[in-house]
N, C-alpha and C positions, 0 to 999 in steps of 0.2 A: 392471375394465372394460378392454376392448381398447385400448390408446393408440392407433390409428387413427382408433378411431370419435370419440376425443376430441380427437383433435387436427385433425379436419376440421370438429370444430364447432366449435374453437376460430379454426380458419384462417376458416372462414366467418362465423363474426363479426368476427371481425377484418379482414378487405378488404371487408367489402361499401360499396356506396353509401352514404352518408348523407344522407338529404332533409329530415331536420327535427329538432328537438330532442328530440322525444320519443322517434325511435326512436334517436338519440343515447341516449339515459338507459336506454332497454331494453338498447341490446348494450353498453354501459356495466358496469352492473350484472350481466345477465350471465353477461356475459365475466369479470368480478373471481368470481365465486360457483368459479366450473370450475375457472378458472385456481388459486384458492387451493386449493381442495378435492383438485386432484390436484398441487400445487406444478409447473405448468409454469411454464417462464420465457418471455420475449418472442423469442430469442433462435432458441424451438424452432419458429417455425413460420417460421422461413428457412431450415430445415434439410430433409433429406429422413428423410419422417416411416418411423421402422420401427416395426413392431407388435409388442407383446407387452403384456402382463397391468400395468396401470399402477395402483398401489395407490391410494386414498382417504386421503389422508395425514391431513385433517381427521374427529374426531369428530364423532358426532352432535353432543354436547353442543356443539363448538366451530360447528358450525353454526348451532345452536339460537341462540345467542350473538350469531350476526352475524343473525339474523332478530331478535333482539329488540332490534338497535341499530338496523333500520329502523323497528318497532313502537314506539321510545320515540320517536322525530319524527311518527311521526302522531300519536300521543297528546298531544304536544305541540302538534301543528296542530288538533286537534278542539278543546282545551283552550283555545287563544288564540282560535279561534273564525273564523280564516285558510283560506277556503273554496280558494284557488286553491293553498298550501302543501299542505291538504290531500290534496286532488286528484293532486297531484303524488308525494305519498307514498304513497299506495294505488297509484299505480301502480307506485312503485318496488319496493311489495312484491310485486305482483306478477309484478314482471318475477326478480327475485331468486326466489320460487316456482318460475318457468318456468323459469330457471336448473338449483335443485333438483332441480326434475323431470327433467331430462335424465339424471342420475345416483343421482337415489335417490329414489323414487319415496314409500316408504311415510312418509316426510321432508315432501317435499312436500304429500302429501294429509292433514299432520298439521298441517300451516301453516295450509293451504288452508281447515279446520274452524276454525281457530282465530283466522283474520283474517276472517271471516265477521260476525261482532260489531262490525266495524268499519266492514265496506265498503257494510251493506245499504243505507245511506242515499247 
């Protein structure tokens, strides 16, 4: 992927407004997903950004990984029976999805199938 095109979504999550918690917890999450996936550092979006071909340092599997560290807290929030924890994790995974999706699409819509069992309720 172009380090342009990710480093401008990563600048844009990173300065925007923040008006409430939740979209705190969206560009939160993320912003952690990108940034780990292509090992940007904090450092690089003060800089001036040049473009070139910027690798995927993260495997699928190590991504898979960090989706089923959000999956094991909603499970555990269905489980204790904690409607507003709940809540709050489906959305984290979603927003980590949306994350995904910006850079690997067939990942995401693999998620996306697969937290489906979780969220219809």
């Amino acid at each position: 992927m172009r380090n342009k095109e990710i480093m401008e979504k990563v600048i844009k999550l990173d300065t925007q407004t923040l008006f409430s918690r939740e979209q705190s917890a969206r560009v939160m999450v993320q912003i952690a997903i990108i940034r780990k996936a292509f090992g940007v550092k904090n450092d690089e979006t003060n800089k001036p950004v040049i473009d070139y071909d910027r690798e995927l340092i993260l495997t699928d599997d190590k991504i898979r990984k960090e989706y089923e560290q959000y999956l094991k807290f909603l499970k555990w929030s269905i489980e204790k029976k904690d409607l507003d924890k709940e809540r709050e994790f489906k959305n984290q995974i979603n927003y980590f999805i949306d994350g995904v999706d910006f850079f690997h699409k067939g990942l995401a819509d693999e998620f996306k199938k697969d937290v489906l069992q979780y969220v219809k309720s």
